[in-house]
PDB file with one MODEL, atoms N, CA, C and O in Angstrom:
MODEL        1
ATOM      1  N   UNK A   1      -2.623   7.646  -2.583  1.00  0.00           N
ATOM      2  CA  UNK A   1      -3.550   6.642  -2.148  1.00  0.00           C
ATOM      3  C   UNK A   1      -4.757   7.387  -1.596  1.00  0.00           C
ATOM      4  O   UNK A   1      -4.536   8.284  -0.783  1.00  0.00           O
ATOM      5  N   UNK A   2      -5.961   7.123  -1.937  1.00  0.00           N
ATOM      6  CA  UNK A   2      -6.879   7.850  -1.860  1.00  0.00           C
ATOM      7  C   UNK A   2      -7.828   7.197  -0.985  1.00  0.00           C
ATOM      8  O   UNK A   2      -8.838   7.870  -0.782  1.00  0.00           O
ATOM      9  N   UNK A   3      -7.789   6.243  -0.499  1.00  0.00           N
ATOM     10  CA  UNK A   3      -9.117   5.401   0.239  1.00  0.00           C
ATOM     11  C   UNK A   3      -8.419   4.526   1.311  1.00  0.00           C
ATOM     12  O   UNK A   3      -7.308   4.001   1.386  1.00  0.00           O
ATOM     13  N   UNK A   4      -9.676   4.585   2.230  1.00  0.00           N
ATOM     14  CA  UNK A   4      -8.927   3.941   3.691  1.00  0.00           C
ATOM     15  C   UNK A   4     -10.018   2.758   3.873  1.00  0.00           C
ATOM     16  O   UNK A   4     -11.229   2.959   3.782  1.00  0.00           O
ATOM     17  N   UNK A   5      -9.603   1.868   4.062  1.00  0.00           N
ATOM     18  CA  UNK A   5      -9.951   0.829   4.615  1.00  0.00           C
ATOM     19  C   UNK A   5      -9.950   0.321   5.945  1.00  0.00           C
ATOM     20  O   UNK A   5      -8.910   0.298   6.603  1.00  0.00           O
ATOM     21  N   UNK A   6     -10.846  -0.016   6.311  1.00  0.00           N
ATOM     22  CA  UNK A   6     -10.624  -0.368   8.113  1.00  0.00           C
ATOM     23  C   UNK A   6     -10.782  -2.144   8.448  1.00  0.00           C
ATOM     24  O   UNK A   6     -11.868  -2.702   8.611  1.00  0.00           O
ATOM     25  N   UNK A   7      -9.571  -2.759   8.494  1.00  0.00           N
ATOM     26  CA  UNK A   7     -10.063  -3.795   8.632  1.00  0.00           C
ATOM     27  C   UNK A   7     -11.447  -4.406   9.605  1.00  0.00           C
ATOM     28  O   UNK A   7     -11.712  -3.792  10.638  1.00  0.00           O
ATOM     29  N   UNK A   8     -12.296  -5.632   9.213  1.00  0.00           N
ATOM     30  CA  UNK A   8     -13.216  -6.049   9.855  1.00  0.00           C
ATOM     31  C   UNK A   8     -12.887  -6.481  11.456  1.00  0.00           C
ATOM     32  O   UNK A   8     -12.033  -7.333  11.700  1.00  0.00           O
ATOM     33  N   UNK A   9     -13.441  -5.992  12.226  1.00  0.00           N
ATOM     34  CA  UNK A   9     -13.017  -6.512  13.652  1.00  0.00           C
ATOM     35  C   UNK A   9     -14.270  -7.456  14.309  1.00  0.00           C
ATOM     36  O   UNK A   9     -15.439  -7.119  14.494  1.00  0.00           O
ATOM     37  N   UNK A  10     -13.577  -8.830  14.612  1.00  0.00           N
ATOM     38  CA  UNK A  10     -14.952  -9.594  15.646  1.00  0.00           C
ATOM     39  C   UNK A  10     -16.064  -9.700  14.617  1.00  0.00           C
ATOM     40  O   UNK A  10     -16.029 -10.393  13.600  1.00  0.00           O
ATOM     41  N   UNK A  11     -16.959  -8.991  14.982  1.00  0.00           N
ATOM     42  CA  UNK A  11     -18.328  -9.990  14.279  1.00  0.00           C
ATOM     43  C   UNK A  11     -18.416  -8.679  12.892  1.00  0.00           C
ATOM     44  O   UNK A  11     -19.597  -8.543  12.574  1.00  0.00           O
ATOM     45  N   UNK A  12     -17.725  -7.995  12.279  1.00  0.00           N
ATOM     46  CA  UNK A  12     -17.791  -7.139  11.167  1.00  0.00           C
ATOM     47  C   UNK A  12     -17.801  -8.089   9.846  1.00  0.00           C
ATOM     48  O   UNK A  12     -16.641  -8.214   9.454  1.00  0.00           O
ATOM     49  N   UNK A  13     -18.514  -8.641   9.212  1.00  0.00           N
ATOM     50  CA  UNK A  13     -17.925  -8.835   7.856  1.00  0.00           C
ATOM     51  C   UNK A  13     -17.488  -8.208   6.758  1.00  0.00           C
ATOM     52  O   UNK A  13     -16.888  -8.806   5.864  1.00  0.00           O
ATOM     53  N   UNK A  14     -17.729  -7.062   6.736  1.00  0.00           N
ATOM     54  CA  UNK A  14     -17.259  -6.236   5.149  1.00  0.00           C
ATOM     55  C   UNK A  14     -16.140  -5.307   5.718  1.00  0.00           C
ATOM     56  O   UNK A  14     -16.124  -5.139   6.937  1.00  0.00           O
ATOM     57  N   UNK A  15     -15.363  -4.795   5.073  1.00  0.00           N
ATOM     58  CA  UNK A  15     -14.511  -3.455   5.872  1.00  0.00           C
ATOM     59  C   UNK A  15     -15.476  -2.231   5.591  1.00  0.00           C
ATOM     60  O   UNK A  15     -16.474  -2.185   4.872  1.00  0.00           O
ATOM     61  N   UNK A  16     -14.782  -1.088   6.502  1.00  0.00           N
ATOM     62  CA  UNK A  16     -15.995  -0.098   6.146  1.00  0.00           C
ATOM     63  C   UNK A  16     -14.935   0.937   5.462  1.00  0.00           C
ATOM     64  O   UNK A  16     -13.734   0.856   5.719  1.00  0.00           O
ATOM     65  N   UNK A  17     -15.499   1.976   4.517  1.00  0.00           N
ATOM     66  CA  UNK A  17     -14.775   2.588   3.823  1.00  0.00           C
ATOM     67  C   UNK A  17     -14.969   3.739   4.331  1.00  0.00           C
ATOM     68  O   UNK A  17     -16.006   4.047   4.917  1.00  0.00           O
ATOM     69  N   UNK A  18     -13.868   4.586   4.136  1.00  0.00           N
ATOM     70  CA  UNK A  18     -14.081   6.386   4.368  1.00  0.00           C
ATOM     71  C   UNK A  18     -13.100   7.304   3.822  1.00  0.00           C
ATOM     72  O   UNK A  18     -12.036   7.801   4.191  1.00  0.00           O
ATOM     73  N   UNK A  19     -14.139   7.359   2.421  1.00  0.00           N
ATOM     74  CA  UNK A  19     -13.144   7.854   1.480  1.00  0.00           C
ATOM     75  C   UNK A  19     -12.624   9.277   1.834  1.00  0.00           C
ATOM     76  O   UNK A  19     -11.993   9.763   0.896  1.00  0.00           O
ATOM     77  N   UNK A  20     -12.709  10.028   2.857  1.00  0.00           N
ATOM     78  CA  UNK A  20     -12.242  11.009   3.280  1.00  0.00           C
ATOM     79  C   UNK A  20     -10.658  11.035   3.866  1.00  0.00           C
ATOM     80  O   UNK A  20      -9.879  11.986   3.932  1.00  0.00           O
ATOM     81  N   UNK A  21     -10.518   9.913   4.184  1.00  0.00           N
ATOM     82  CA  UNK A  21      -9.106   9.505   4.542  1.00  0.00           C
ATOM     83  C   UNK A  21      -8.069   9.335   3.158  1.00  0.00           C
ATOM     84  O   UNK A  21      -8.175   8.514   2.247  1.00  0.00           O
ATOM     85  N   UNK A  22      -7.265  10.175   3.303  1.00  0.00           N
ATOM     86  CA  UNK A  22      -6.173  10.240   2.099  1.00  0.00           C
ATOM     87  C   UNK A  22      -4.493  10.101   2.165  1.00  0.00           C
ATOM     88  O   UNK A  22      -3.813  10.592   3.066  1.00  0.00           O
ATOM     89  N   UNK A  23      -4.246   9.740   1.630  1.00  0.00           N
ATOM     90  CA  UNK A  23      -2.456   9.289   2.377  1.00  0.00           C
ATOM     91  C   UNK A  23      -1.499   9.636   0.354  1.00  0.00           C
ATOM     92  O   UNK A  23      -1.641   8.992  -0.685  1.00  0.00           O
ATOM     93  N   UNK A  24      -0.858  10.566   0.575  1.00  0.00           N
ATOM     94  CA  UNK A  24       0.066  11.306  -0.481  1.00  0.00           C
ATOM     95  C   UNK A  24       1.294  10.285  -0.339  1.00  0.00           C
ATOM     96  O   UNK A  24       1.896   9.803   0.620  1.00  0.00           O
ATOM     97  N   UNK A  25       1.413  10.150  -2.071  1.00  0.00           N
ATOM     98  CA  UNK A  25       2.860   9.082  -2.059  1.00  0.00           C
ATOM     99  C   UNK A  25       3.049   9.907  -3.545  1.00  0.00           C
ATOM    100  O   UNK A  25       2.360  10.730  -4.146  1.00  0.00           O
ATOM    101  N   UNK A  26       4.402   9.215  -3.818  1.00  0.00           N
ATOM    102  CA  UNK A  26       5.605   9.771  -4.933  1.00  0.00           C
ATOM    103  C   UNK A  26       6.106   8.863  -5.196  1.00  0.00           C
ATOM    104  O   UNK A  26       6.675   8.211  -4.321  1.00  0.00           O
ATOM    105  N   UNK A  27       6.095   8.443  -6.560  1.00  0.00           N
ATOM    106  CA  UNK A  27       6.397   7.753  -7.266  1.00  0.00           C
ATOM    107  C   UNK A  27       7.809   8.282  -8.275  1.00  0.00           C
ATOM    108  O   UNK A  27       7.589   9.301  -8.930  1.00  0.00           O
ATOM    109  N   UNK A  28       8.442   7.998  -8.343  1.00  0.00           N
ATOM    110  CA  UNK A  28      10.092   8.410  -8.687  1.00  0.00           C
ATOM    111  C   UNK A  28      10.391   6.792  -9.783  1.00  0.00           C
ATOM    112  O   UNK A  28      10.943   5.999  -9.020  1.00  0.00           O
ATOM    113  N   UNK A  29      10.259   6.280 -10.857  1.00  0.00           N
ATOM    114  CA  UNK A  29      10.303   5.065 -11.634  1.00  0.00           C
ATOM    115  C   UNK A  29      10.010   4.221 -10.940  1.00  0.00           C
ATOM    116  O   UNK A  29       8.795   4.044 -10.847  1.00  0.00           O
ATOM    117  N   UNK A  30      10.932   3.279 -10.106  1.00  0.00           N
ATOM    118  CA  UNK A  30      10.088   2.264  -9.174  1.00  0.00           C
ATOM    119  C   UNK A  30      10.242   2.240  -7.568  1.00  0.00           C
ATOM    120  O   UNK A  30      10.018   1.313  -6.789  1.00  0.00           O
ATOM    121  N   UNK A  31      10.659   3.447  -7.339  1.00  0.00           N
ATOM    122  CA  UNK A  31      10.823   3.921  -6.083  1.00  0.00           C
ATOM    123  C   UNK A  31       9.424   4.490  -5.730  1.00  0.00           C
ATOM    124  O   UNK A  31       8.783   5.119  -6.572  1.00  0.00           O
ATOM    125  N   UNK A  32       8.764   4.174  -3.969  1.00  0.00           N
ATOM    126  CA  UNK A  32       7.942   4.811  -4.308  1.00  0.00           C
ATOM    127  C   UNK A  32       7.943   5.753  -2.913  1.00  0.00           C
ATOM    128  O   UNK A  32       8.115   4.967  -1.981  1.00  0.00           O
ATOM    129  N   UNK A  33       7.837   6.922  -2.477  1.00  0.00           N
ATOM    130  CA  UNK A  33       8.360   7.439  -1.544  1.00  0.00           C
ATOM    131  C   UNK A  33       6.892   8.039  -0.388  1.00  0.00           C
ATOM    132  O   UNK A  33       6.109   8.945  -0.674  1.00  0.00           O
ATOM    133  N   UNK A  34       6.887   7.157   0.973  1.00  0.00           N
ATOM    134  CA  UNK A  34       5.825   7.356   1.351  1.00  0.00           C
ATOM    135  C   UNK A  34       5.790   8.220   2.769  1.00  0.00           C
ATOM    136  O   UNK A  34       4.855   8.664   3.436  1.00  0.00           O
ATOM    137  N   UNK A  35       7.303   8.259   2.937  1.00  0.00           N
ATOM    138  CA  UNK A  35       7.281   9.670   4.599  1.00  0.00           C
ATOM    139  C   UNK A  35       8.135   8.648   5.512  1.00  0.00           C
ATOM    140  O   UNK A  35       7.971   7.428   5.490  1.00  0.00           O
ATOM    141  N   UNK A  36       8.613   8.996   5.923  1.00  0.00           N
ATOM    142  CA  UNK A  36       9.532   8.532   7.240  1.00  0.00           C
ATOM    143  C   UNK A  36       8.779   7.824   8.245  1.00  0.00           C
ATOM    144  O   UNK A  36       9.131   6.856   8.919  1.00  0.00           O
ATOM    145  N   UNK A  37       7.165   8.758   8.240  1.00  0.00           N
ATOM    146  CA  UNK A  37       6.668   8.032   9.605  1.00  0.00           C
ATOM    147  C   UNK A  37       5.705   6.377   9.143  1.00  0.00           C
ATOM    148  O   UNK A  37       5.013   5.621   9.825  1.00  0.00           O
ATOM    149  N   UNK A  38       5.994   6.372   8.102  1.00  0.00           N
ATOM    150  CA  UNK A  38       5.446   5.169   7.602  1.00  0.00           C
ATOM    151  C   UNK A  38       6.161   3.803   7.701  1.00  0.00           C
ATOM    152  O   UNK A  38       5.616   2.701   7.652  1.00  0.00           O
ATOM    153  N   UNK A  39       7.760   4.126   7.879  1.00  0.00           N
ATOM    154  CA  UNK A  39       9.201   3.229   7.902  1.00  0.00           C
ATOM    155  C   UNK A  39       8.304   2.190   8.933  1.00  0.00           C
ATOM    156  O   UNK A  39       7.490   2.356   9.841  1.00  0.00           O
ATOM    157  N   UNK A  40       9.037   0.845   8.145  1.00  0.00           N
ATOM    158  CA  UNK A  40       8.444  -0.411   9.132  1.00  0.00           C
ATOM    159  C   UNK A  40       6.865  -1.064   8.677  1.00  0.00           C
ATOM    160  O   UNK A  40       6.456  -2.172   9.025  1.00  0.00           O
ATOM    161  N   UNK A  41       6.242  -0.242   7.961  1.00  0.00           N
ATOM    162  CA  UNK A  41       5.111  -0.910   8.097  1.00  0.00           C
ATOM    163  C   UNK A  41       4.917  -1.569   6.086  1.00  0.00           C
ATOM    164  O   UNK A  41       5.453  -1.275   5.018  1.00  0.00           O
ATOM    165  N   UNK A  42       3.944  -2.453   6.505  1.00  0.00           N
ATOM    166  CA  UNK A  42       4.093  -2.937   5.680  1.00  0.00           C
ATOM    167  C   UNK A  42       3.294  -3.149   3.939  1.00  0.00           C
ATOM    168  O   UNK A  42       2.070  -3.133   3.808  1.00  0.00           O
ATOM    169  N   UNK A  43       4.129  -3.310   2.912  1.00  0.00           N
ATOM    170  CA  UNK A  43       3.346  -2.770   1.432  1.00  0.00           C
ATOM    171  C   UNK A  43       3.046  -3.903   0.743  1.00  0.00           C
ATOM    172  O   UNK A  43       4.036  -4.633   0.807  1.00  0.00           O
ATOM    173  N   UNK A  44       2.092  -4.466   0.055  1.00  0.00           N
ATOM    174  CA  UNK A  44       2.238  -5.264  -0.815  1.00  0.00           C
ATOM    175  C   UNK A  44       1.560  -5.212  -2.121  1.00  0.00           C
ATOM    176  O   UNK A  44       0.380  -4.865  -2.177  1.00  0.00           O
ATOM    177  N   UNK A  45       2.455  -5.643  -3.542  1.00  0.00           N
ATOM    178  CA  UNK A  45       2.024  -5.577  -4.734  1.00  0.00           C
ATOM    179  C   UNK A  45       0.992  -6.987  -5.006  1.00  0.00           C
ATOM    180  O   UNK A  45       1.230  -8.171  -4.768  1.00  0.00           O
ATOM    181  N   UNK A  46      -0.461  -6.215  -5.710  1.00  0.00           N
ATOM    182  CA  UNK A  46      -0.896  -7.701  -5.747  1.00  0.00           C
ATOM    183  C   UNK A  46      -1.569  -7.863  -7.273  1.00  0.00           C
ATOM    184  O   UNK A  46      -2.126  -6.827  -7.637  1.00  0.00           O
ATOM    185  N   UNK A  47      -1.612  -8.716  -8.018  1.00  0.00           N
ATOM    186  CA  UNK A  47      -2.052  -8.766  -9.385  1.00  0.00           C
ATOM    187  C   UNK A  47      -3.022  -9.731  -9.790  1.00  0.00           C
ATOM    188  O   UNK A  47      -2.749 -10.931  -9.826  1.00  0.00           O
ATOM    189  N   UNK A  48      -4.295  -9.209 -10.138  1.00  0.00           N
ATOM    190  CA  UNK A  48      -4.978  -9.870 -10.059  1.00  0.00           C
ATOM    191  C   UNK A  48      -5.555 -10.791  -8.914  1.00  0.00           C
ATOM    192  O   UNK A  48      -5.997 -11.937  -8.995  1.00  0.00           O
ATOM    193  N   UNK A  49      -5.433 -10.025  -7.914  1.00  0.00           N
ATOM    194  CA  UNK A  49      -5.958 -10.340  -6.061  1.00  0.00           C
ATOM    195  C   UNK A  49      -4.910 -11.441  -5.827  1.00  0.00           C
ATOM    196  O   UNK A  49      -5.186 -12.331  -5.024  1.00  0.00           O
ATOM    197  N   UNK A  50      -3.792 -11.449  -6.432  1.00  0.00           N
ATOM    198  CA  UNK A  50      -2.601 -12.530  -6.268  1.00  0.00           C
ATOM    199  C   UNK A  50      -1.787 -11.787  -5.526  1.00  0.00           C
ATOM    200  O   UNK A  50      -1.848 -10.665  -6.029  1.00  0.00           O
ATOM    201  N   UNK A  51      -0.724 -11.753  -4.200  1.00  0.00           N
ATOM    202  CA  UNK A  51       0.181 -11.375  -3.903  1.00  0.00           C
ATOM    203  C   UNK A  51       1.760 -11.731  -5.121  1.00  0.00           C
ATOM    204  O   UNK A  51       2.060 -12.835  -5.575  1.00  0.00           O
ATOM    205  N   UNK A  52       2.369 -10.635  -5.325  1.00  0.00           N
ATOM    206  CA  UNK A  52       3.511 -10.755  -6.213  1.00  0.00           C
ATOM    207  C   UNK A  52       4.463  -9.901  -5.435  1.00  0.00           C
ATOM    208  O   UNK A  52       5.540  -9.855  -6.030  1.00  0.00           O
ATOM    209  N   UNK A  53       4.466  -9.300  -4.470  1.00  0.00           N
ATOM    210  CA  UNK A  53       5.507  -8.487  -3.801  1.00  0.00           C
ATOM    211  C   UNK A  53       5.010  -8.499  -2.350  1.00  0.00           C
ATOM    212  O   UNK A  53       3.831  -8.807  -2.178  1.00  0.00           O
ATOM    213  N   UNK A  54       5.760  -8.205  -1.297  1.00  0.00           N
ATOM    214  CA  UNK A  54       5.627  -8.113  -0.322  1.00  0.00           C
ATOM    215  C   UNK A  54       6.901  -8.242   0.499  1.00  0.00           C
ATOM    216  O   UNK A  54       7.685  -9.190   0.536  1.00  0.00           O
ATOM    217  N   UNK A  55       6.961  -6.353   1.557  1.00  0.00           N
ATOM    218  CA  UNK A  55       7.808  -5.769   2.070  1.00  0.00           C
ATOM    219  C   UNK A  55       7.370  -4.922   2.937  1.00  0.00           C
ATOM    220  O   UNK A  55       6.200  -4.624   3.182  1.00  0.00           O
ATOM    221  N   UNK A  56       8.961  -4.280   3.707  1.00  0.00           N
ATOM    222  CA  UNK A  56       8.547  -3.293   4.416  1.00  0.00           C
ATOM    223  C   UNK A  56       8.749  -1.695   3.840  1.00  0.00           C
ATOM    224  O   UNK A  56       9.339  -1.697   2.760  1.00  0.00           O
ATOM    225  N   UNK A  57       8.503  -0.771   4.174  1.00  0.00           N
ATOM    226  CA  UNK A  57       8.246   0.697   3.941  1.00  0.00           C
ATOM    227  C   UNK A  57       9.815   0.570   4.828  1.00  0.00           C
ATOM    228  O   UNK A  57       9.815   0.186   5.998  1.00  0.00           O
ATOM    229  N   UNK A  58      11.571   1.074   3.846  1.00  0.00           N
ATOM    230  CA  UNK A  58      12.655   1.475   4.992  1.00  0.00           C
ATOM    231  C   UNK A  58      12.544   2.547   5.597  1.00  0.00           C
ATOM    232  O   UNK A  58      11.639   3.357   5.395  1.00  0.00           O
ATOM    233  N   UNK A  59      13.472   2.676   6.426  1.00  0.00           N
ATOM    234  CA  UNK A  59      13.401   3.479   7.373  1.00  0.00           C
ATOM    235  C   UNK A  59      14.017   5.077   6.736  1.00  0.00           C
ATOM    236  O   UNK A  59      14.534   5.845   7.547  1.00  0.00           O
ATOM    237  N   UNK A  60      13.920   5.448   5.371  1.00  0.00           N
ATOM    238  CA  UNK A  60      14.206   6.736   4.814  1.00  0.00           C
ATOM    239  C   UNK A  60      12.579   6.776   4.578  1.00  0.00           C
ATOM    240  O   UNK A  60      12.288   7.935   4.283  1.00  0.00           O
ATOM    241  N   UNK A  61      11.571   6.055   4.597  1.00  0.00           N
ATOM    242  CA  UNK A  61      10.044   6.085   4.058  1.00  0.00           C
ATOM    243  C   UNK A  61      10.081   5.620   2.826  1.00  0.00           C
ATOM    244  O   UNK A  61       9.083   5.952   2.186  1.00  0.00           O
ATOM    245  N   UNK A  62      10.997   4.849   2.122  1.00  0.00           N
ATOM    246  CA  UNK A  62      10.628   4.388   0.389  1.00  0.00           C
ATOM    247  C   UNK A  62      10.743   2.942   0.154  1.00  0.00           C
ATOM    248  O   UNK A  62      11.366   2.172   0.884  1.00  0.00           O
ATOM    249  N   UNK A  63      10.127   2.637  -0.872  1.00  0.00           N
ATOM    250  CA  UNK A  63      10.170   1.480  -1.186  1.00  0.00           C
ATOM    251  C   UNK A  63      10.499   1.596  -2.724  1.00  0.00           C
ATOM    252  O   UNK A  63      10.149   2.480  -3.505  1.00  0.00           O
ATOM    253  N   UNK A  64      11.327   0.377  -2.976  1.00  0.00           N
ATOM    254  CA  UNK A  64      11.885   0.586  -4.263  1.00  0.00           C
ATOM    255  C   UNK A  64      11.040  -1.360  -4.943  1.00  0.00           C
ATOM    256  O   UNK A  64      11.040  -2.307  -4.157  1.00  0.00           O
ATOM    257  N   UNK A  65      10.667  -1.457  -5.872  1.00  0.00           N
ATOM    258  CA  UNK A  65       9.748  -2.326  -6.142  1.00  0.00           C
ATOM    259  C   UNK A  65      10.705  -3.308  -7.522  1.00  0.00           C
ATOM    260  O   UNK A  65      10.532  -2.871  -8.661  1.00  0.00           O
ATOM    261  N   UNK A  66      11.435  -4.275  -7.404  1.00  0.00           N
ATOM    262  CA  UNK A  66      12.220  -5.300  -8.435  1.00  0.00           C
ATOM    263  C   UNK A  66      11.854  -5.063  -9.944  1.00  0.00           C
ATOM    264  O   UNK A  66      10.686  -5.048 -10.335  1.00  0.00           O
ATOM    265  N   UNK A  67      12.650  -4.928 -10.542  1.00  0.00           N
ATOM    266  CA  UNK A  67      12.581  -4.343 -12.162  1.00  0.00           C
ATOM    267  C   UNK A  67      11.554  -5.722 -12.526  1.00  0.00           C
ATOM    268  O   UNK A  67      10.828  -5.502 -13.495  1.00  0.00           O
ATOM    269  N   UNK A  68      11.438  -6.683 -12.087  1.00  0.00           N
ATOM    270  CA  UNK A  68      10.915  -7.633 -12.596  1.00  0.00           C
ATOM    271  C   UNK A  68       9.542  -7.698 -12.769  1.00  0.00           C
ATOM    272  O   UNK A  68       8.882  -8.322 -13.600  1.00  0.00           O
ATOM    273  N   UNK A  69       9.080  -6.686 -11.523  1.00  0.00           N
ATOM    274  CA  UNK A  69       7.692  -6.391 -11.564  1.00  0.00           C
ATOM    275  C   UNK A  69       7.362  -5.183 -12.679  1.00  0.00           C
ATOM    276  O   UNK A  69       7.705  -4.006 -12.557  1.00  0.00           O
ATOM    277  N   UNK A  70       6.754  -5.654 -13.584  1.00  0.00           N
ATOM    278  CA  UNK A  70       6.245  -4.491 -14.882  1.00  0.00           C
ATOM    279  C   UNK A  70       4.946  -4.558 -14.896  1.00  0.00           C
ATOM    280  O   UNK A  70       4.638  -5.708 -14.581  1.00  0.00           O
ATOM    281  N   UNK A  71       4.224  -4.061 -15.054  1.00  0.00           N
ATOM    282  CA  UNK A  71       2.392  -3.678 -15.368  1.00  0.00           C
ATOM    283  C   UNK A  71       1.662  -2.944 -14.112  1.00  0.00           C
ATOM    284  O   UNK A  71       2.217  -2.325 -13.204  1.00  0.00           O
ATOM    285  N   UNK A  72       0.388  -3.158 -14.283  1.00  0.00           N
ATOM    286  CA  UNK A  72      -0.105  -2.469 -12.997  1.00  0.00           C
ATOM    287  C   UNK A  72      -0.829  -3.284 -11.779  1.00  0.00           C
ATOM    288  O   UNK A  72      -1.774  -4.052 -11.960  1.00  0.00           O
ATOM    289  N   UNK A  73      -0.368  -3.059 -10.791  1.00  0.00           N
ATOM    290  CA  UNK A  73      -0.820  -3.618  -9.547  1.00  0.00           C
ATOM    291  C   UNK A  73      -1.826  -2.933  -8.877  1.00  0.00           C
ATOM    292  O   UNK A  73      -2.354  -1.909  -9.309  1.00  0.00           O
ATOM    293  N   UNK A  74      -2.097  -3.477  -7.836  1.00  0.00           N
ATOM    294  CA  UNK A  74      -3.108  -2.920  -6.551  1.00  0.00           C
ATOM    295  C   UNK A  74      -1.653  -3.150  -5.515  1.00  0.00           C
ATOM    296  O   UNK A  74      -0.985  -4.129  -5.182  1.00  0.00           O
ATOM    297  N   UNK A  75      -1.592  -1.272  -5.163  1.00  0.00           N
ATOM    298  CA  UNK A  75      -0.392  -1.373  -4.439  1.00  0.00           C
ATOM    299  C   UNK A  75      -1.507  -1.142  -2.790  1.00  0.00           C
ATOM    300  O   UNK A  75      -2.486  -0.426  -2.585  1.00  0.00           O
ATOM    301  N   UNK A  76      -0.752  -2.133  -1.891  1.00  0.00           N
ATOM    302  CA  UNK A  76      -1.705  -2.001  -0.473  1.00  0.00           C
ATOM    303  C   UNK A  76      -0.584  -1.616   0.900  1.00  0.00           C
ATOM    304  O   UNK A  76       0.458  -2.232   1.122  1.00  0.00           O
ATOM    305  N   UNK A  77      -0.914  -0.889   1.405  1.00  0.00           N
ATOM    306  CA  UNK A  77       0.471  -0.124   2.777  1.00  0.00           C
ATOM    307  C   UNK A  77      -0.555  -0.115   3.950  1.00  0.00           C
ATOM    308  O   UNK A  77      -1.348   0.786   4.223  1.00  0.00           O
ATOM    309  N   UNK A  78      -0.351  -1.460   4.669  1.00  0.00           N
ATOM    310  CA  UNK A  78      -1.080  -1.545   6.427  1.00  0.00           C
ATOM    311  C   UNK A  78      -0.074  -0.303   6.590  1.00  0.00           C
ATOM    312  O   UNK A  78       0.953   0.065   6.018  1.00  0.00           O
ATOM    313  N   UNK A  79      -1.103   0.298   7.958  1.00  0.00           N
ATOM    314  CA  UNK A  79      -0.669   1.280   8.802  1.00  0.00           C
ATOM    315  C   UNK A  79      -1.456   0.507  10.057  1.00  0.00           C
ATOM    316  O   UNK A  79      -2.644   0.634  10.355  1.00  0.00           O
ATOM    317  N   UNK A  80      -0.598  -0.209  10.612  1.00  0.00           N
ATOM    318  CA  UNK A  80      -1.674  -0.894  11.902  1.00  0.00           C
ATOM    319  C   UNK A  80      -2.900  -1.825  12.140  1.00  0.00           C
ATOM    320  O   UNK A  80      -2.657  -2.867  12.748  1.00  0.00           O
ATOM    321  N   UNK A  81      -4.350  -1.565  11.695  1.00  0.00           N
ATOM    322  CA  UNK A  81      -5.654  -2.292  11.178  1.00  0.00           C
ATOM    323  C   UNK A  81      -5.684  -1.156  10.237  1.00  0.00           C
ATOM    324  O   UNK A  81      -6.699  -1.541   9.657  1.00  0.00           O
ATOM    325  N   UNK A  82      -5.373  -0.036   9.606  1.00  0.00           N
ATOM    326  CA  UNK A  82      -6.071   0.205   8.872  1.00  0.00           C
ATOM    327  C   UNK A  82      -4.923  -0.080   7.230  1.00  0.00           C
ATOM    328  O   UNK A  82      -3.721  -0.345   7.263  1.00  0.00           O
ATOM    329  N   UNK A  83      -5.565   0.046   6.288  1.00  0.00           N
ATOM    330  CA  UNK A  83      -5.295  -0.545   5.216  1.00  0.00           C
ATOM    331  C   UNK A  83      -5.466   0.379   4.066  1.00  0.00           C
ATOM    332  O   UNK A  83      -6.634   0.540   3.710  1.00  0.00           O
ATOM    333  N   UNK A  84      -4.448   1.089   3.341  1.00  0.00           N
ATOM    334  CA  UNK A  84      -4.556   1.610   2.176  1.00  0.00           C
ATOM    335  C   UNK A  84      -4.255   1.622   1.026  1.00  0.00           C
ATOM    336  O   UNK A  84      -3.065   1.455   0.759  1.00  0.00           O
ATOM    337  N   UNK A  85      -5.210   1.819  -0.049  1.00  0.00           N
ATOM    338  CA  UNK A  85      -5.000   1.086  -1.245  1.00  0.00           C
ATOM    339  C   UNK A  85      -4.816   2.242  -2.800  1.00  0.00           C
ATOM    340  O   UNK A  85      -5.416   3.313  -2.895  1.00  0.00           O
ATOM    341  N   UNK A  86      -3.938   1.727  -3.785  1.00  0.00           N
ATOM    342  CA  UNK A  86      -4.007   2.225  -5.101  1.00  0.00           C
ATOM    343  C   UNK A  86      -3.322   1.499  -6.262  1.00  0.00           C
ATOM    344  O   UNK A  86      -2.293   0.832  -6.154  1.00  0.00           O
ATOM    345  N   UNK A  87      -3.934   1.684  -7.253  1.00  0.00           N
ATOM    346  CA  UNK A  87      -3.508   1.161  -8.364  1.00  0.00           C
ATOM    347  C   UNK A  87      -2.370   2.007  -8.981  1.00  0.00           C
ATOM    348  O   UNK A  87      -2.501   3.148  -9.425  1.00  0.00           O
ATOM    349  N   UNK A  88      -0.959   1.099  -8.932  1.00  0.00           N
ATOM    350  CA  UNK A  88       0.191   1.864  -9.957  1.00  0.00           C
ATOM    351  C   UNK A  88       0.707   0.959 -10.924  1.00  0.00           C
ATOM    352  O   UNK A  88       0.799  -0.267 -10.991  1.00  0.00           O
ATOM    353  N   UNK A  89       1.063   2.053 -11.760  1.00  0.00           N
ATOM    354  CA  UNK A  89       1.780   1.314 -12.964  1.00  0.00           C
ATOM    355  C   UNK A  89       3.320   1.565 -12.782  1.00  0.00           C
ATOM    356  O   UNK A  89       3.840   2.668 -12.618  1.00  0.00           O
ATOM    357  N   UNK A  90       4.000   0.273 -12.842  1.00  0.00           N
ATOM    358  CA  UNK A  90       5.815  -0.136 -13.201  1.00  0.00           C
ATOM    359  C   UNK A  90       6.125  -0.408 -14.118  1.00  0.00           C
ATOM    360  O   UNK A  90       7.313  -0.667 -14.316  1.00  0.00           O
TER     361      UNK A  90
ENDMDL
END
């Protein structure tokens, strides 16, 4: 995941971006493995700006994503207000 998002706070309308912020994940078929210290927080698959998945990161750091979901999403993992995003294929 390559880009950080900061959600808008109070009178912000746009989020602000800072593409310097980078967050490393592993993808294993539909497992996707994001670190231990990530456990708890939360991921969601969305298609076509539609939510189609939505979970938590367990407490080994992975998320494993329903065979049912096939094609490519905008995969999104809150860490608190901030918000990070990438496109994968299942």
């Amino acid at each position: 995941m390559t880009e950080k998002v900061v959600n808008p706070n109070g009178s912000q309308n746009d989020p602000q971006r800072s593409p310097d912020a980078t967050l490393v994940i592993y993808q294993s078929g539909r497992t996707f493995h994001f670190g231990e210290t990530y456990a708890g927080n939360a991921v969601t698959l969305l298609l076509n700006e539609v939510e189609v998945y939505s979970g938590l990161v367990g407490n080994d750091g992975t998320v494993t994503f329903p065979e049912s979901l096939i094609g490519t999403f905008e995969l999104i993992l809150t860490v608190g207000t901030t918000v990070y995003g990438a496109f994968v294929t299942l």
